[in-house]
N, C-alpha and C positions, 0 to 999 in steps of 0.2 A: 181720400187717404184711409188707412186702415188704423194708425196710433200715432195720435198727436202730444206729444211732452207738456208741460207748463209747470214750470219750476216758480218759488215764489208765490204759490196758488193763493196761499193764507194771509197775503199783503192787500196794501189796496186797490193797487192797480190789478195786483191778479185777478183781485175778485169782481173787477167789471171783465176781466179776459174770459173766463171761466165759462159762461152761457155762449158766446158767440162760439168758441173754442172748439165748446161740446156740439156742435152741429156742424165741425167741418170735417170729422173725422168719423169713423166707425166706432175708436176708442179714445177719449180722453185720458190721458195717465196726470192728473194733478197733485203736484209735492210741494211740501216744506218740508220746516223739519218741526212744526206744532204737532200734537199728538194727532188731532180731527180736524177738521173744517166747515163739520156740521151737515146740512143733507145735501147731497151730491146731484147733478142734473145726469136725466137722461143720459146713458152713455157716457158718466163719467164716473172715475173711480180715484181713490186716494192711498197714495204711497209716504209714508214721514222717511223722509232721508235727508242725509246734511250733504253737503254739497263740498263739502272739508274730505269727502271720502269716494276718491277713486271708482271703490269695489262699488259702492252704492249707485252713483250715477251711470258705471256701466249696467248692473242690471233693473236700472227704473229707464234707460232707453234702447234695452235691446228690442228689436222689431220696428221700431219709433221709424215715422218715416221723416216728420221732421220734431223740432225741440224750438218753445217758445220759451226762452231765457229769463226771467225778470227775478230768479232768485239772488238775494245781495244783501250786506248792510246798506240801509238807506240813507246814508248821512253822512257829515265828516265825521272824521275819529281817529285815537292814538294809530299809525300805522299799522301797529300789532292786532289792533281789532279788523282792521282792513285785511290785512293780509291773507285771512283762513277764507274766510266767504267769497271774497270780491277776486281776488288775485289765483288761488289757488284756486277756488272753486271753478272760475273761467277756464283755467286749462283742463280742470275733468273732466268738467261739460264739453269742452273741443275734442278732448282726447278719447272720451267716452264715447262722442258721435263719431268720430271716427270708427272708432275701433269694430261699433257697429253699422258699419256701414248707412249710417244716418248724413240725408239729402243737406239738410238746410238747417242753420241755428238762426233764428229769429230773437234779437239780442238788446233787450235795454240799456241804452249805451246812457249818454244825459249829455247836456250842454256843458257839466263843468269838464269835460274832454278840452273844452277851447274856450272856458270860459274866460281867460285872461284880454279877449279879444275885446274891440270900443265894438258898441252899440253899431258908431257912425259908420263903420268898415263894410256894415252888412253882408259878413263871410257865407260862403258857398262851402259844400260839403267838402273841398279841397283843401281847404285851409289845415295848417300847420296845426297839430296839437300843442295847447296853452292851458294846460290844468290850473283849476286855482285851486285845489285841496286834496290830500291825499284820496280823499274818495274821489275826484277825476281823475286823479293820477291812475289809479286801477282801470278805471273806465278806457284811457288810451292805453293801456297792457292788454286789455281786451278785443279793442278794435285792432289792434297789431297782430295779436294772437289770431282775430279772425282773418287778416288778410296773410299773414304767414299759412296757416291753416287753406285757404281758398288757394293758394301759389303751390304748397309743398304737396296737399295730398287729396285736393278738390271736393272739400269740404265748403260750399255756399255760407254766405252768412249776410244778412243786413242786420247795418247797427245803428237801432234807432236813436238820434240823439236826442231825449225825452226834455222837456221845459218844463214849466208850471201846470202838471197837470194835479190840479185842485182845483178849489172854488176860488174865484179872482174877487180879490180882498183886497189888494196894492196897487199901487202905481204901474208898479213892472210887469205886473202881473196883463195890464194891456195891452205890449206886447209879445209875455212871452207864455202865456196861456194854450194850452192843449187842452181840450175836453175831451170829456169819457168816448164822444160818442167818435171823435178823428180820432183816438185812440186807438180804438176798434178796428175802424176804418186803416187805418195806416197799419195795424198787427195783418188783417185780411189780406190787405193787396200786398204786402212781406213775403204770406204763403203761396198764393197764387202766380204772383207772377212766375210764370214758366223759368226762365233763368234770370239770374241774378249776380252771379260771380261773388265777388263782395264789393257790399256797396254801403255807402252811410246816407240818410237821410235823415232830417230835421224832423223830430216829435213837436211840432208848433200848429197852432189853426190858423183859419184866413185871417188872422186879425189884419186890420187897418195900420197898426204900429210894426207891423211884424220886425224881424232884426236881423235875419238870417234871409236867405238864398238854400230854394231847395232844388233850382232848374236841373241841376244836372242829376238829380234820381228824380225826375220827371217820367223816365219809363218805369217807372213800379205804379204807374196808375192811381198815388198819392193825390187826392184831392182833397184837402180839408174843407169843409162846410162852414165852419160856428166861427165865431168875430166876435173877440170880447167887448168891443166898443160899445155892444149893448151895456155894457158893466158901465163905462167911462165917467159919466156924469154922478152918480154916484158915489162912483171912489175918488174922483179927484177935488170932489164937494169936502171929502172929510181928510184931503191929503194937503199940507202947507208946501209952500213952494219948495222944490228939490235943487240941491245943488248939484250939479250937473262936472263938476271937480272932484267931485266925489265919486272914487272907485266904485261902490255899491251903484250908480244910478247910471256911470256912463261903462262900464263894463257888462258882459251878457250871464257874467255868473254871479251877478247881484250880490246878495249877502255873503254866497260862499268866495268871493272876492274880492273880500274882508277879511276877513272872518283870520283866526288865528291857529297853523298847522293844528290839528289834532281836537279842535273845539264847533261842539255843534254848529251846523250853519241853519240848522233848519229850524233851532231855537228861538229866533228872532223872526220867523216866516209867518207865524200865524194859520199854520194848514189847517184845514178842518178836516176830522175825520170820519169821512163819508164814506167809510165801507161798505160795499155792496152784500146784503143776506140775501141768500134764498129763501123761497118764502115755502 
């Protein structure tokens, strides 16, 4: 390809996207809306634009052949913060790649799309959207937006439904763990695969607990590698027994399906923040 997008560059999952990115394309176009992002790879270049702004998005992907999506508020929050980034910013991004004749949005969707769902259910990409927080709630206006978008004016899109992608430090986090490296993996085979329509698959690794079904986006060449279960003995040495009654533990959107409209979920998570520098 000649100009690959990646919105959100400045976050943390951007910043493991960032290196693989820069090597799939002739151009990198990396945006937020931070002023830098400090020193750029081979073949990539940096644009500050909000994502709240039409005029901007159309020209940070004009010539783009495709757009790797992961710009967002990352967490719950009052609706009204939700609104400008998450909600609007998704139809710029759709409407901007349209507008320029851009292939494929490659799109961080997340589990709380359907996190209302039981663990025991083990849902497939088919399954009914079940938000547990306004920030899912965006998340399935987007997956709509993309399959509106793939129906009305054939605009591609996969929409990854992302999990615990951080260091597994919990319970749930066993099975609901994606590593940097099937991260990668899962964004690569999104681009490559030749057609796609739209399609949703699960941002999860092989763990052993896994909770979801990704058979049926089985032709995007999705293989995950890593198994948190190496983590298991560890964390459940310092976890007291869980009750299982309990929305948080038998639910797939864990704390964010709790958690109260408009109030952090990721406050009780314990993420660590391992952003990737260049060196």
């Amino acid at each position: 390809m000649k100009k690959l997008v990646l919105t959100g560059a400045a976050g943390r999952l951007g910043s493991y996207l960032r290196e693989p990115l820069s090597k799939m394309a002739e151009t990198l176009v990396s945006t937020d809306i931070v002023d830098d992002i400090g020193k750029l790879y081979d073949g990539e270049s940096y644009t500050k634009a909000d994502l709240t702004s039409l005029e901007a998005m159309e020209a940070v992907l004009e010539g783009a052949d495709m757009v790797v999506h992961f710009g967002a508020y990352g967490d719950e929050a009052p609706f009204e913060q939700i609104l400008g980034p998450n909600i609007i910013g998704a139809y710029n991004v759709w409407e901007a790649a349209h507008r320029n004749g851009v292939r494929r949005v490659v799109y961080a969707s997340s589990v709380h799309a359907v996190g209302m769902h039981s663990k025991r259910d083990c849902i497939g990409t088919d399954a009914p959207h079940r938000p547990d927080t306004f920030y899912g709630l965006a998340k399935c206006f987007s997956e709509d937006l993309a399959s509106l978008y793939w129906d009305k004016r054939g605009v591609e899109s996969v929409c990854m439904r992302i999990f615990s992608c951080a260091q597994v430090n919990n319970a749930r986090a066993l099975g609901t763990w994606l590593s940097y490296d099937d991260l990668i993996h899962m964004v690569e085979q999104s681009i490559n695969t030749p057609v796609t329509g739209f399609t949703v698959v699960y941002g999860i690794s092989n763990n052993d607990r896994v909770v979801v079904d990704n058979t049926k986006a089985s032709f995007l060449g999705y293989r995950p590698k890593d198994n948190a279960e190496q983590f298991a003995a560890e964390v459940l040495a310092d976890t007291p027994a869980l009750d299982h009654s309990d929305p948080e533990h038998s639910l797939i959107g864990g704390p964010f399906a709790v958690v109260e409209l408009g109030n952090s979920g990721v406050a009780s998570m314990n993420v660590v923040n391992d952003t990737k520098v260049v060196d």
